[in-house]
Each structure stands twice: as C-alpha cells, then as structure tokens.
N, C-alpha and C positions, 0 to 999 in steps of 0.2 A: 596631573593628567598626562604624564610624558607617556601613558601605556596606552594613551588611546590613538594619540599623535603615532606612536610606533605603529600599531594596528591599522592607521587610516594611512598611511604611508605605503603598508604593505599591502593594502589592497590596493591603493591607486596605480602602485606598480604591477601589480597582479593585472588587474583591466588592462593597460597598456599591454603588458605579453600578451593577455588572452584574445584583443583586438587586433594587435598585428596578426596575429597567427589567424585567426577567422577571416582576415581580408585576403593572407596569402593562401589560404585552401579554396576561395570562393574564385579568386583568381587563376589557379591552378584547375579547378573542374569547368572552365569556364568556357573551354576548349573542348572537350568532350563531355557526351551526354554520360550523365549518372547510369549506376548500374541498379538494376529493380532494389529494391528493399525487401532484405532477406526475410523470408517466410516466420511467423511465431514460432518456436518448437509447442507452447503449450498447445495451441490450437492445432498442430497436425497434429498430436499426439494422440485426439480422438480418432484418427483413423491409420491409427497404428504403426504409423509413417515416421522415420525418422530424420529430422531436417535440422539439421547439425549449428546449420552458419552461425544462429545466434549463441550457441553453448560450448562450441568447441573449435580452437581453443577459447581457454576463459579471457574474454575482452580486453584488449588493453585502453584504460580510459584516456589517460592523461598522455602526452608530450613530454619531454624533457620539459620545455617552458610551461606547461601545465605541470606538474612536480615542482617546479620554482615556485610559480604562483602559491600554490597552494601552501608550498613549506615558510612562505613570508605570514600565512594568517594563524595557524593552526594553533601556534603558541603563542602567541597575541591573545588569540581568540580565548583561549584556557586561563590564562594568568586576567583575563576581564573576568571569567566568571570564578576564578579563585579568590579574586583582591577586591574589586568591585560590585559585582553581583551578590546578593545573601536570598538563598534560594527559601528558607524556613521563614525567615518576617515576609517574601512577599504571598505566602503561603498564609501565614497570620494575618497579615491587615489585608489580603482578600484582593492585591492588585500590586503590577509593579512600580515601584516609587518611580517620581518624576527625576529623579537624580538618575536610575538607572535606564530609565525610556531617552533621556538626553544622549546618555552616553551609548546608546544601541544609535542611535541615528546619528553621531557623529564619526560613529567607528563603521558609519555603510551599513549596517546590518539590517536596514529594510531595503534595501536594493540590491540583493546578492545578485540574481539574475535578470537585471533589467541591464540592457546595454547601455556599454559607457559613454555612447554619445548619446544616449538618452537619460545620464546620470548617473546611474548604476554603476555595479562591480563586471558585471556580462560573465558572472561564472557559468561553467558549464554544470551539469544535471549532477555529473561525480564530484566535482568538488564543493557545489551547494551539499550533495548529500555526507561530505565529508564533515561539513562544520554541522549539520545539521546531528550527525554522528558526537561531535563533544557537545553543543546544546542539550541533549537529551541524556547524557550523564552527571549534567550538574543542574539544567531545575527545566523539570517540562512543562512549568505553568509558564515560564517566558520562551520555552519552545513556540507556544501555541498561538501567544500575542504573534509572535516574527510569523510564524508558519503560516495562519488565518490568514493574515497582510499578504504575505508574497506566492505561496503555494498553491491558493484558492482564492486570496480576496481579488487578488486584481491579476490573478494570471488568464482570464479571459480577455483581460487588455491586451495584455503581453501577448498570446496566441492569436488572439482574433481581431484586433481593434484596426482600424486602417490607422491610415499615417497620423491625420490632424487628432483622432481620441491621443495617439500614443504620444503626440508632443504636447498633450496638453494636459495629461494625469499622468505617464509615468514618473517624468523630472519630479516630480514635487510628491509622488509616492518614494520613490527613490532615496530621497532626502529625509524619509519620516516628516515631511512637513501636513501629509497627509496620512491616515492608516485606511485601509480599506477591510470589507468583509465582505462574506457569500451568503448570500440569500436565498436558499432556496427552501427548506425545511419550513410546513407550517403546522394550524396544529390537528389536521387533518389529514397531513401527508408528509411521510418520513424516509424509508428506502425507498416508497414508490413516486419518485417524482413526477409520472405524469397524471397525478390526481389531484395538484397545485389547484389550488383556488383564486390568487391572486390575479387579480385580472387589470389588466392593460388597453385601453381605446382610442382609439384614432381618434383626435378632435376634428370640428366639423371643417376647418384650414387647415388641418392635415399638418401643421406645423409642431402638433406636439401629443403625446399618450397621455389620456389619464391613469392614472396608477390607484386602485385600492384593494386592502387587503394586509394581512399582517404575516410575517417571520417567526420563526419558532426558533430558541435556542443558537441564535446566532453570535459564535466566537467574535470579539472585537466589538458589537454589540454597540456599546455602552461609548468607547473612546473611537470610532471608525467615522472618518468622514463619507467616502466612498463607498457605496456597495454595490455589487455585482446582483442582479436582482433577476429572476424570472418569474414572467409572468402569463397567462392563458391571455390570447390575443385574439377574436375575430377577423379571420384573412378571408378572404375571395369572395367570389358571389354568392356560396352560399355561407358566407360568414362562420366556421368552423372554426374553433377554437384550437389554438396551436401555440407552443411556449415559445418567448422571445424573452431573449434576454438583452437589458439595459442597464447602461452605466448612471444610476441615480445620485446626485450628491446628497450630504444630509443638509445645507442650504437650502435644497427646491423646498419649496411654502409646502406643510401639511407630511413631513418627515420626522418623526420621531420615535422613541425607544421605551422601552418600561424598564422598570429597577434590575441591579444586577442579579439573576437567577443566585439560590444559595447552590452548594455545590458539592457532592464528594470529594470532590478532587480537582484539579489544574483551577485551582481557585485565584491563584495570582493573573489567569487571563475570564478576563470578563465578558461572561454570556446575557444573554438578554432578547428579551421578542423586541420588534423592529414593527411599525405601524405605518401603512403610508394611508394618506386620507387628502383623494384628489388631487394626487400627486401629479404636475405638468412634467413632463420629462420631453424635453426637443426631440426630435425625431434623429437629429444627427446623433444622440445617445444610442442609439439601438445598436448592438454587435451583430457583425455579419446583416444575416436580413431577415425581417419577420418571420420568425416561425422556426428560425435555424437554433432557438435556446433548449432544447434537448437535449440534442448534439452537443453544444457546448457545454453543458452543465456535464454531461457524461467524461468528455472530454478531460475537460479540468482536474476532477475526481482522479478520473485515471494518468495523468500528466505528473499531480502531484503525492500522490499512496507510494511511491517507493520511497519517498524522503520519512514517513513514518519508519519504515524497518530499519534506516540507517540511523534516525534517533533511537529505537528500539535496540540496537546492534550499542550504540553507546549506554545507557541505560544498562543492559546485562553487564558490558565490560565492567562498570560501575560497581554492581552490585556484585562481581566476582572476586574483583579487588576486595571487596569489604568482608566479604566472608572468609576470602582464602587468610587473611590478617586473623579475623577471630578463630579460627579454628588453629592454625599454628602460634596461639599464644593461649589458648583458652585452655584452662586444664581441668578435667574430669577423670575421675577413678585413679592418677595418679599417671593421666597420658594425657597428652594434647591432642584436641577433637581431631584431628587429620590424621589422626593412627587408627584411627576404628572406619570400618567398611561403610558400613551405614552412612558415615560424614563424608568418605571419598565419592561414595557412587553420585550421592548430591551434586558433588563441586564439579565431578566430570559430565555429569546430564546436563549441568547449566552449562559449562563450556561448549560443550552438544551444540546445545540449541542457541548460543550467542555467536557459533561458530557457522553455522548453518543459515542464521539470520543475515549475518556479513555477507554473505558469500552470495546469497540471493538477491541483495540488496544492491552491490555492485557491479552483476552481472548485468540489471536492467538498466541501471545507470547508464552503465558504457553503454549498452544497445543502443539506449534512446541519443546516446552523445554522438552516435554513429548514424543514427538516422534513422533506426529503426520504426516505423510504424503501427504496426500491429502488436503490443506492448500491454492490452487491457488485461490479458488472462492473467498474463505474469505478474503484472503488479497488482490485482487483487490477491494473487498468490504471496505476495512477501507481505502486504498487508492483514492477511489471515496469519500465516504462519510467526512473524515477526511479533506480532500484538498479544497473541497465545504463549508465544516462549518467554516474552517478557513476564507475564504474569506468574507464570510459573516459574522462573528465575527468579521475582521478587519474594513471591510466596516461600521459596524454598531459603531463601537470605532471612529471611525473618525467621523462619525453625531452626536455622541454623543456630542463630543467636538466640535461640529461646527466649528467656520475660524479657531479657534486654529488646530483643526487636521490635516487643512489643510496646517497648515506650516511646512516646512521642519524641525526648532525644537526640534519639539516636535514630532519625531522621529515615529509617526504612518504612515505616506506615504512610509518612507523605508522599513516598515512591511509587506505593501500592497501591495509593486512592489515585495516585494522577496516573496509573496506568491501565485503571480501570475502564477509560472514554473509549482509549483506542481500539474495543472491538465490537464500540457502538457507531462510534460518528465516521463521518465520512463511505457512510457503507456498512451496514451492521455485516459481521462476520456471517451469518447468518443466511442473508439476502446474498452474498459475495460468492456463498458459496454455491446456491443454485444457480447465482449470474456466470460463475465459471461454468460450470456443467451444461448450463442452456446453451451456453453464448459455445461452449465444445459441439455440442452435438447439432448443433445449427451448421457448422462450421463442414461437417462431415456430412452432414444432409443429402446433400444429390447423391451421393455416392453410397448412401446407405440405401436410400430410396432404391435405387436402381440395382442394390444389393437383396434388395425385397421383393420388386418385382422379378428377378431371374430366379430364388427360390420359389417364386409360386410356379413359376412357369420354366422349370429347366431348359426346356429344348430351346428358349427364345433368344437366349446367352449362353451356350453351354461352357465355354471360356471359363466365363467369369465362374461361374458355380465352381469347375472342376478347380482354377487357382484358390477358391473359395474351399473346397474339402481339403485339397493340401494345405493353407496353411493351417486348417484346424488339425490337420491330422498328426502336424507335426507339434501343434499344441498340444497337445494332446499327450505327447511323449515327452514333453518336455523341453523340446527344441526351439530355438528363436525364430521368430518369424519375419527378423526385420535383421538387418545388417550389425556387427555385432557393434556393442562403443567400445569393443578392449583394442580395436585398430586406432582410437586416438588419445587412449588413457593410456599412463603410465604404464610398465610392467606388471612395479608393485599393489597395484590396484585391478588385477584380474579378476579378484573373486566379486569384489562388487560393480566392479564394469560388468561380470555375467549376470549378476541380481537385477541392475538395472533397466540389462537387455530385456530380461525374461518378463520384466514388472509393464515395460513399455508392446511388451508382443502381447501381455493377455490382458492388457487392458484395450486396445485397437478390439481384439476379439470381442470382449464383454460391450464393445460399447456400440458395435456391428448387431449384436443378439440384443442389445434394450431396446435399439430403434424399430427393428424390425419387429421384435415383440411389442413393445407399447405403441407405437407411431406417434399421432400427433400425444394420447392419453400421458406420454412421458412426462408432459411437462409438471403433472397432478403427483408423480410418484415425488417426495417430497423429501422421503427419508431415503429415498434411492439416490436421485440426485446427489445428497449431502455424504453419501458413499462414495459417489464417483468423484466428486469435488474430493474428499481427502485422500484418495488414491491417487488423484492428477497430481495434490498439491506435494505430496510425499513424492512422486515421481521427478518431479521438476527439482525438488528439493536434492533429490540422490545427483542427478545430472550436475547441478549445480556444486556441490561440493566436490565431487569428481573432476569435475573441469578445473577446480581452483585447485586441489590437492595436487594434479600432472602438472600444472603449472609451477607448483612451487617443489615437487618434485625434481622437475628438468631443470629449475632454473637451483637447484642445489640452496635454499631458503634455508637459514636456520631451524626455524621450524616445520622445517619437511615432513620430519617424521611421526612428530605429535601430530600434524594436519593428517599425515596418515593414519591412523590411531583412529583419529574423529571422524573421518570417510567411512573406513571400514566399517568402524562401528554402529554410524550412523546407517547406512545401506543395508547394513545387515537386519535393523530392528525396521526401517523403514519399508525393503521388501515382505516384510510379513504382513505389516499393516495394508499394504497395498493388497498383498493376495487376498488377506481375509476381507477387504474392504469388496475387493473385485467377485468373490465367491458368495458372501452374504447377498451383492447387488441382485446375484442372478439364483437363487436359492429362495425354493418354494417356502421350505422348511421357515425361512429369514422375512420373506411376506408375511406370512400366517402370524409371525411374533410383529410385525410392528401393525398388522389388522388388530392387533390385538390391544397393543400401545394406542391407538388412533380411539378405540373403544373407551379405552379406560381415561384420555383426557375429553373426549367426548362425555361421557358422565360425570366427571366432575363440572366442567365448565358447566353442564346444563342446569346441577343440582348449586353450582356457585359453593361450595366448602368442599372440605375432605369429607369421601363417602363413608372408608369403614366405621362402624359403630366401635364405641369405645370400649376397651377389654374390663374396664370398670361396672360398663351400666347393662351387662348380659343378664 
C-alpha cells in the first residue's frame, strides 16, 4: 500500500499549499473592494457584443504552488488506477470492489473539493478537473461513484449549507466514511425539474418536514448515505407549492432504495429509485430557505458539468493513444493503417475534437477559480460539445480497429456504453440546448424589445434604427460588426480570428431578427432554437481554441504549431456550420422543411408504427 501513502502524502501537502495560498489572497482583497465579475462572453454573444475578459487571454488557473500541488497527485493518481483499479471486473460484477472503494477514501479522493479544515483536499475547480481529466481515461464507472458523491451529491452542502450542515456532513463525507447522491429526477419529471412531485410538509411544531414521494435513476442509489433531495413544499398564505431542498440521511425511519437498475453502461456505479415514506426530516436540514431548491438544484448542475468535458477530454486522449498504436503497427494491403487517408483524416478529427474539448473545459475552470459568476451558458456548452466528441471519438476508435474493437477484450465497447449516459443525465443534450438559446435570448431581451419597438416606429429612436441599418449594412457586405479578435490573437491565427469575428457579428444580427420576428412565440420554435444553440456552441468553441493556441503560441510551446494546425482547422470547418446554422435559422425555405419534419413525426406518433406501406404488400 506504500502507493497510497505516497498519494495521501501528496495531497495533504497539496491542501496545506492550496490553504495557505487561499488565506493569503483573502487577506490581501481584504483591503480593497472586489472588482464586478466579468461579464459571460456566451451570454453577450446573443447581442452581438463582444466581452473579451473571460476568453482573452486564455486564463491562467493555477499558481506556481497550485502546479506543485497538483504535480504531487497526478502520478499517484494514474499509477492507482494502473496497479490498483481493474476498470473491466468492476464493469463485470456490476460495482466497484470494496478493496478499491477503501483505497479511493484513503487516498482523499471523496473529498477533492471540500476544505482542508473541513477534511478535505480544498482543491480548486482546475485541478479537480485535472484528476477528473485521468479518472475518465481509465474507468468512468468509478468516475461516476466519486463524481455523483462530490460534484452533485453533496455540493449543495459545499455551496449552500451554513456552518453547523457543513461541520456536521462534510468531515465525514470527506473521509468516504459517508457517500452521498442527488435527488432530484423522478418518474414523471426528467430535464423539467419544476414538475417534481415529491413533496415535503411542515409538521404541525414546525420542528420537522414530512417527506413522501420517490427518486428515479439515482447515481450512488444503492451505496449513498446522504442525499441532496428536492421537494414541492406548501409556503405562505396561500400555501403554493415551491421546491426546497433538504439534506436527508438514509437513517431518517421510512428511507429506502429498490434494486440496482441493469444498465448499458457505467455499470460499476450503482443507480437505483430512492423511496421516502413519511420521511421526518428536522427543519435545520433545509438548504438556504424554503422554496430556494430551484435555484440550487440549477446551481449545482451548472457548478459541476465542466468536470464532465475534462473526464471527456481524458477519455478521447485515451482512445487516441489506443488507435494511434494500432494503426502504426496494424498492417493491411502491405501498409500500416496510418499511410492511407481515410485512417489519417480519423486520427486527426479525434485529435480535433479532444483538442477542442480541452480547451473549453479549462477555460471555464479558471473562470470559475477566478470567480467568475455567470458560467451556466458555458458549461452547458462543454457539456454538449464534450459528451458528443467523446462519442464520436469512441465510435471512431472502434472502426479504426475493425472485429477487434468489436470484441469485448479489447476493452473499447465498455468505453462506448459508459459514454453513452453522458448526453442523457445531468441535462439531456437536448433540453441544454434550448436552455442555451432561451437562457441567450432572455439575456438580450430589453434590448431587443426596444430593438422592436423603434422598427415599428422609426421616428420614436431614430438613433437606434439608423446604428441599426449600418451595422446591417455592413453585414451585409461582409464586414465585422463588432471589434475585430485578431487585435488579441496571435499573428499566425489571422484567418480564423476573422472567421470568428464574422461568425460572432452575424449571429448578434440573426438573433436581433428571431426576437423581433417570433417575440414571446420564440420559445415554441424548437428546431430554431437547437440552430442557434449549435452556432453559439461552435462560436465559443472557435474563441476557445483560439485563445489557447495565441497562448501557446507567444509562450513558444512545443506544440505550437500542431495547436495551430488544429485552430485553424477547426475555425475553418466551424465557421461554416455556424453560417449555415445562422442562414437555415432565418430561411423561409428551412421553415417550410422542418413544418414538414413536425408533420411527418406528428403522423407517425399519432398512427404509433412506421406509416409507409410496405414495398412487398402493393
């Protein structure tokens, strides 16, 4: 066991750096007031605006003593899941051994981000997402055990709990002497959490809720003491139904579980429905204050989705390694797969998109380690973009290796079922994608409004209209309308610093014309939305690599120039999709085709089978 001693060594020293250093920054602001909290770029991006603070330059996370920290776990942390962990038996007997759940909670690894005077490692968002980054290259069924616990089971403690919740469950979450989970999915409500049915009462001494009602599909399930639970609550006079959320043990009388769900995939972490039946829960349990579990369930969600793209970001590296091996030893036609086109363009798309995923993943990191606020667009954006490239990265690992990949073996099919969840749970990719686009054009609201009123009525702003025909005018020609990014990107990165520019001026435009056009009806346009959603996410994505490429440019990086390569490249294929995304939005022609789409699953759902008759029975 001297690997775990090494490992729990290196993060006790880790906490100590990371605690000094957080006492000496709090002490050092402590004299002067804080400066605002720099604006989203995603969110101004719906009004065309460009707000730099958070993209440019690309963040720096860490500290020298944060780079120490970090370089004491990272090969600890690898050489445990290379010597110790066996990712394929916990995948076969459907949970991970109790030998390896010991040695996660004595090497810290359910208290990554809980402060060290409260037990924990007190890492910050980037270095959680750095281990979380080797986690999810070597088995993301015990990803999901640690992630469920610390990401979402009990980070409503961590964020919201006053003092006495937090000295009284993180220490001993901290330690894995507890696991917790999130409760909120049931089986009548899935992305739409405010249609929850569980409900929560004030007993008649007011000293405690009753709880009933049941969990769907809850990660940790089965082994979690603690759960983060929401529930519809009766508040005020006239008793209106509002979600609150409370820290329930699995001890309170009338808490229990059903069997572990079977599973495609992340089968070594154990799901299961969660049943409460007249559940007392003390009133000091409630987080924040009645009616505030919304909020926090939103919260949470959005807090912990960037650690997904940095497991996803490990995982591609993974699977990059494994193909780039087989194709320079594999030999067909009397060449090794890596001589023929076909096999390159693959290896380079995955490097694309694992390069891309990196880069987005880190960026929000630092934000959030910086204090940034306003961080929901973005992190639905790497959790869309990240969970998608994975899949496709897996997908393409296995063609690569033709029957082989297809065998159970040769361990890439367990890759592909456990990467499967990630673009259900936590936010179907789906639902993320209209929540980007709502949550944009909500954002831009006044100012569109008041963009609508002065075209119906010119003479009432004439200002605003005529700044309004210039910049379309110079849309129109093809000019920027927004200040250029090639004043903070490298040289070498001209051509797609002006893609980027042009992608972000006509989208401000298109999204000026849908509000106006649709008004409130916007929200019903569905296939529109999911337009504008991949044109944000592709926009953010080019910014994002851009910023990381100048950085590794100026800073003369080894790999400068490949990172150039995969910019350009990237920007290149991504401005397209952005315009056509942007052009389809607003294209009569592009309505007419998905009235049409809307018809045709309209007729099937109503008739329940496929309609055409079959070419057989004419």
């Amino acid at each position: 066991m001297s690997l775990l001693r090494t490992f729990r060594v290196g993060l006790t020293t880790g906490a100590r750096l990371i605690r000094r250093r957080q006492l000496a920054a709090a002490a050092s602001s402590s004299s002067k007031d804080k400066d605002p909290t720099p604006s989203s770029f995603a969110l101004n991006l719906f009004t065309g605006k460009l707000v730099l603070d958070e993209v440019f330059p690309f963040p720096e996370a860490l500290s020298e003593e944060g780079k120490e920290t970090l370089g004491l776990l990272v090969d600890p942390l690898t050489k445990f899941y290379e010597e110790v962990n066996d990712a394929a038996k916990n995948d076969q007997n459907e949970k991970v051994s109790d030998e390896v759940m010991d040695a996660v909670k004595k090497m810290g690894g359910f208290g990554m981000q809980i402060p060290s005077d409260l037990g924990g490692l007190g890492l910050t968002n980037s270095q959680y997402a750095r281990l979380g980054e080797i986690s999810g290259g070597y088995d993301l069924g015990l990803s999901i055990v640690m992630g469920a616990h610390q990401s979402i089971g009990f980070k409503g403690i961590l964020l919201y709990g006053n003092e006495e919740q937090k000295k009284k469950y993180l220490p001993r979450l901290a330690s894995g002497e507890l696991i917790a989970a999130y409760c909120l999915t049931e089986p009548t409500s899935g992305s739409d959490a405010q249609s929850i049915r569980c409900k929560a009462e004030l007993s008649p001494d007011k000293k405690h809720y009753i709880l009933n009602g049941s969990k769907l599909w809850i990660s940790n399930g089965v082994i979690a003491d603690v759960f983060t639970v929401f529930a519809q609550t009766p508040l005020g006079e006239n008793q209106e139904n509002k979600i609150t959320a409370f820290i329930v043990e699995r001890n309170f009388e009338g808490v229990s579980n059903g069997p572990p769900e079977k599973k495609m995939g992340i089968k070594a972490s154990t799901t299961a429905a969660v049943y409460f039946d007249n559940v007392k829960i003390p009133v000091e349990n409630v987080l924040l204050e009645p009616g505030d579990g919304f909020k926090i369930a939103m919260n949470i969600l959005n807090n912990g989705r960037f650690g997904m793209a940095a497991a996803m970001t490990g995982t591609m590296k993974a699977l990059i390694q494994r193909a780039s091996d087989h194709v320079s030893q594999r030999v067909q036609f009397g060449s090794t797969l890596d001589s023929y086109g076909s096999i390159q363009s693959k290896i380079a798309k995955m490097a694309l998109q694992a390069y891309v995923t990196e880069s987005i993943a880190y960026m929000i990191s630092a934000n959030m380690d910086k204090g940034a606020e306003e961080f929901q667009l973005e992190a639905a954006i790497s959790k869309i973009y990240g969970s998608e490239a994975a899949w496709n990265v897996a997908d393409e690992c296995i063609q690569i290796h033709g029957g082989m990949g297809f065998m159970t073996d040769a361990g890439l099919e367990r890759v592909l079922r456990d990467l499967r969840i990630f673009r259900i749970f936590e936010g179907t990719n789906d639902i993320l994608r209209l929540f980007i686009a709502l949550t944009g054009f909500m954002h831009a609201g006044k100012q569109l409004r008041g963009l609508a009123k002065a075209i119906q009525n010119p003479f009432s702003n004439p200002s605003l209209v005529f700044a309004e025909g210039t910049k379309r005018a110079k849309n129109a020609f093809g000019l920027a309308t927004t200040s250029s990014l090639t004043q903070f990107t490298h040289p070498d990165l001209k051509k797609p610093s002006d893609q980027a520019t042009a992608a972000i001026s006509k989208f401000g435009i298109t999204a000026q014309d849908l509000v106006v056009k649709y008004k409130k009806d916007i929200i019903h346009q569905q296939i529109l939305l999911t337009q504008i959603a991949d044109a944000a996410i592709d926009i953010y994505a080019m910014v994002s690599v851009l910023s990381r490429a100048t950085r590794s440019l100026k800073l003369n990086l080894p790999s400068a120039e490949h990172e150039t390569k995969l910019c350009t490249i990237f920007c290149d294929e991504a401005s397209e999709r952005v315009l056509t995304n942007l052009k389809n939005a607003k294209s009569a022609q592009e309505q007419q085709k998905n009235d049409v789409l809307k018809d045709i699953a309209k007729e099937v759902v109503e008739k329940g089978h496929y309609v055409p008759v079959h070419p057989l029975e004419v």
